[in-house]
C-alpha positions in Angstrom: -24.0 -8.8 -135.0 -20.1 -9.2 -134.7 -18.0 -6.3 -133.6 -14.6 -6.5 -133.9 -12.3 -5.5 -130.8 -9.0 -2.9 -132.0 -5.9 -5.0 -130.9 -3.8 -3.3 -127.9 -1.5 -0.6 -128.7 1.8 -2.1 -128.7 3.0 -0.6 -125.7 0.0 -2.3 -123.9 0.8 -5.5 -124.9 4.3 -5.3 -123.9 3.6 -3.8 -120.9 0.6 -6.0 -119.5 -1.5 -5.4 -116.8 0.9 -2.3 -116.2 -0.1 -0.3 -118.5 -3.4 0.4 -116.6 -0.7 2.0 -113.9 0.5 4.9 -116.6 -0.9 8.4 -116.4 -3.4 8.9 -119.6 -1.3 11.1 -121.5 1.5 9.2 -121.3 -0.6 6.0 -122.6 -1.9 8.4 -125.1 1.4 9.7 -125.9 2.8 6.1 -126.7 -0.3 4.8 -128.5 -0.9 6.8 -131.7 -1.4 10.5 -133.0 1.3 13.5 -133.0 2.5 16.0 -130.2 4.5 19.1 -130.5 7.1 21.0 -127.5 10.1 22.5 -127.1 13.6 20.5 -126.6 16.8 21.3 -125.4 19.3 19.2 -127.7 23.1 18.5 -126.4 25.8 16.4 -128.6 28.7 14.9 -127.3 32.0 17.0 -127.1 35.3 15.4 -129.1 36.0 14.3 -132.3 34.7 11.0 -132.7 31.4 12.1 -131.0 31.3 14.9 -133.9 32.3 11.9 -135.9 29.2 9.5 -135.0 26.9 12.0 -134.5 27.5 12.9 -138.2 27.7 9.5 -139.6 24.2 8.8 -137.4 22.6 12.4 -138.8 21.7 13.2 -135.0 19.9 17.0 -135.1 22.1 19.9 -134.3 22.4 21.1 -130.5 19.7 24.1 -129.4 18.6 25.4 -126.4 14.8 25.7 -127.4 14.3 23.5 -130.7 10.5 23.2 -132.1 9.5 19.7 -131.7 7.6 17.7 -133.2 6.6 14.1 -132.8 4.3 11.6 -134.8 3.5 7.7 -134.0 2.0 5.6 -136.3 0.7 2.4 -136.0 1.5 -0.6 -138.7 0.5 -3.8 -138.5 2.9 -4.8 -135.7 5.0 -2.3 -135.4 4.8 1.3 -134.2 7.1 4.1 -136.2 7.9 7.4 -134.4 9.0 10.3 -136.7 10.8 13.1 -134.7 11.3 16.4 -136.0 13.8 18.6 -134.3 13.9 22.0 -135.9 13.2 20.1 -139.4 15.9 17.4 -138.6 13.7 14.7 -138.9 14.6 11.2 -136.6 12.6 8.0 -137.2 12.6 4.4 -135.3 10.6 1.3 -136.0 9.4 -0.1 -132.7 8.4 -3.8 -132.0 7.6 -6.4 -129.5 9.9 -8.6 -128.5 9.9 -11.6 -126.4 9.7 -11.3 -122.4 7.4 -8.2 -122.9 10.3 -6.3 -124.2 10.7 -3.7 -126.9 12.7 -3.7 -130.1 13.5 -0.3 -131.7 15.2 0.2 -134.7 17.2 3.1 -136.1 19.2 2.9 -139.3 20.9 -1.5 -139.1 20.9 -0.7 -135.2 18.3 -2.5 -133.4 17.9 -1.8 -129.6 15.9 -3.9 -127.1 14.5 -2.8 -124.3 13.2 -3.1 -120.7 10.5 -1.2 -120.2 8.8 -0.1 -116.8 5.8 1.7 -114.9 7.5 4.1 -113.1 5.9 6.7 -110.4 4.5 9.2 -112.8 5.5 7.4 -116.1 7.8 4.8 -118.1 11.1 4.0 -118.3 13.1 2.2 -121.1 16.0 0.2 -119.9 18.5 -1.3 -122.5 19.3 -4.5 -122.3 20.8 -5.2 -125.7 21.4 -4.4 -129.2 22.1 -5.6 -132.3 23.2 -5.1 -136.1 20.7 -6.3 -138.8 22.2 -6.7 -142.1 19.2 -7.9 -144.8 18.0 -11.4 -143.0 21.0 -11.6 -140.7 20.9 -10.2 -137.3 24.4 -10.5 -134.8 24.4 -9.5 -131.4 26.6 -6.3 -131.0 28.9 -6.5 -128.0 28.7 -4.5 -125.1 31.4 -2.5 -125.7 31.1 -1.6 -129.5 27.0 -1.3 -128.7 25.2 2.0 -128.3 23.4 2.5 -124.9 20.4 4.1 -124.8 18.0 5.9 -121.6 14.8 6.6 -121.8 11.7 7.9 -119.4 8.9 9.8 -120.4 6.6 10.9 -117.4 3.2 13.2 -117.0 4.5 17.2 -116.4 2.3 20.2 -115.9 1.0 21.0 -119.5 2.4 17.7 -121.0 4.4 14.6 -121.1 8.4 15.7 -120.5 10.9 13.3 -122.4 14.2 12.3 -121.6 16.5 10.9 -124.0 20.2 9.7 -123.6 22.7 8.1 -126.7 25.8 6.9 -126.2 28.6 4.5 -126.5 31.1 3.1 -124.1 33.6 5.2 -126.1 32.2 8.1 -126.0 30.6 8.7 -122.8 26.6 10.7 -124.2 26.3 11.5 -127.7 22.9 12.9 -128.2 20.7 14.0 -125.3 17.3 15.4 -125.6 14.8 16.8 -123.0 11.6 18.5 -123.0 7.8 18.5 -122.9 5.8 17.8 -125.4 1.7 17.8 -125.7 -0.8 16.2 -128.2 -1.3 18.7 -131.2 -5.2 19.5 -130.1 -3.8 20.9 -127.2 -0.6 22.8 -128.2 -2.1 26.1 -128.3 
């Protein structure tokens, strides 16, 4: 009798052989399911950050915002919903070449480098660009957003760290806390 095998999480096929290295909850955490925390959400100070954080619908700033977040498998792609205080944020994630990762918000698509890191992963930028219909153009440096990411294993949970910007206008959006699969929220 024939038994079919699941294919990897995406996040294990980027990441290879090292992402036997991750805690569990953060392979958990980037595989599929939903998780709920508490953030602390910080925009950017000055007028064009007010401006792009507008024009990008970024949530509002809080000190303890209810968090939720939800990733969903499709075909190749992974999408992650994030609701901060009912300010929903969603990305399309993908595999890219090199073991990289694509993610995209809005025309914007991000590519990343990601890593094992002691206690969890790290996302380094290395690129992004503007997708219009079929056409995709490489955004320069300069007028390109940057993005950090690591998400590690913490006491009770997986704690996320999350840094927007441009080269304009120094951090737009940061967001930081812990989050922990919804079974377990309680």
């Amino acid at each position: 009798m024939l038994t079919s095998v699941p294919a990897p999480s995406l996040y294990a096929g980027m990441l290879g052989a090292h992402w036997e290295t991750l805690p569990p909850l953060v392979r958990r955490m980037h595989e599929e399911g939903s998780a709920t925390g508490r953030f602390v959400i910080r925009r950017g100070e000055g007028a064009l950050s007010a401006l792009v954080g507008w024009l990008c619908r970024f949530p509002a700033p809080g000190e303890d915002v209810p968090t939720r977040l939800s990733v969903r498998r499709e075909r190749d792609t992974q999408c992650w919903e994030r609701t901060f205080g009912g300010h929903a944020l969603s990305t399309v994630q993908r595999a890219w070449e090199g073991g990289r990762m694509g993610e995209r918000f809005g025309p914007v698509e991000c590519v990343f480098q990601l890593s094992a890191v002691e206690g969890g992963l790290a996302y380094e930028q290395v690129g992004a660009w503007l997708c219009l219909g079929p056409w995709r153009l490489r955004m320069p440096r300069v007028l390109a957003p940057r993005v950090e990411g690591l998400a590690t294993e913490a006491p009770g949970g997986m704690r996320v760290r999350v840094r927007i910007g441009t080269a304009f206008t120094d951090w737009l959006l940061t967001y930081e806390g812990l989050v922990r699969p919804e079974e377990q929220a309680s």
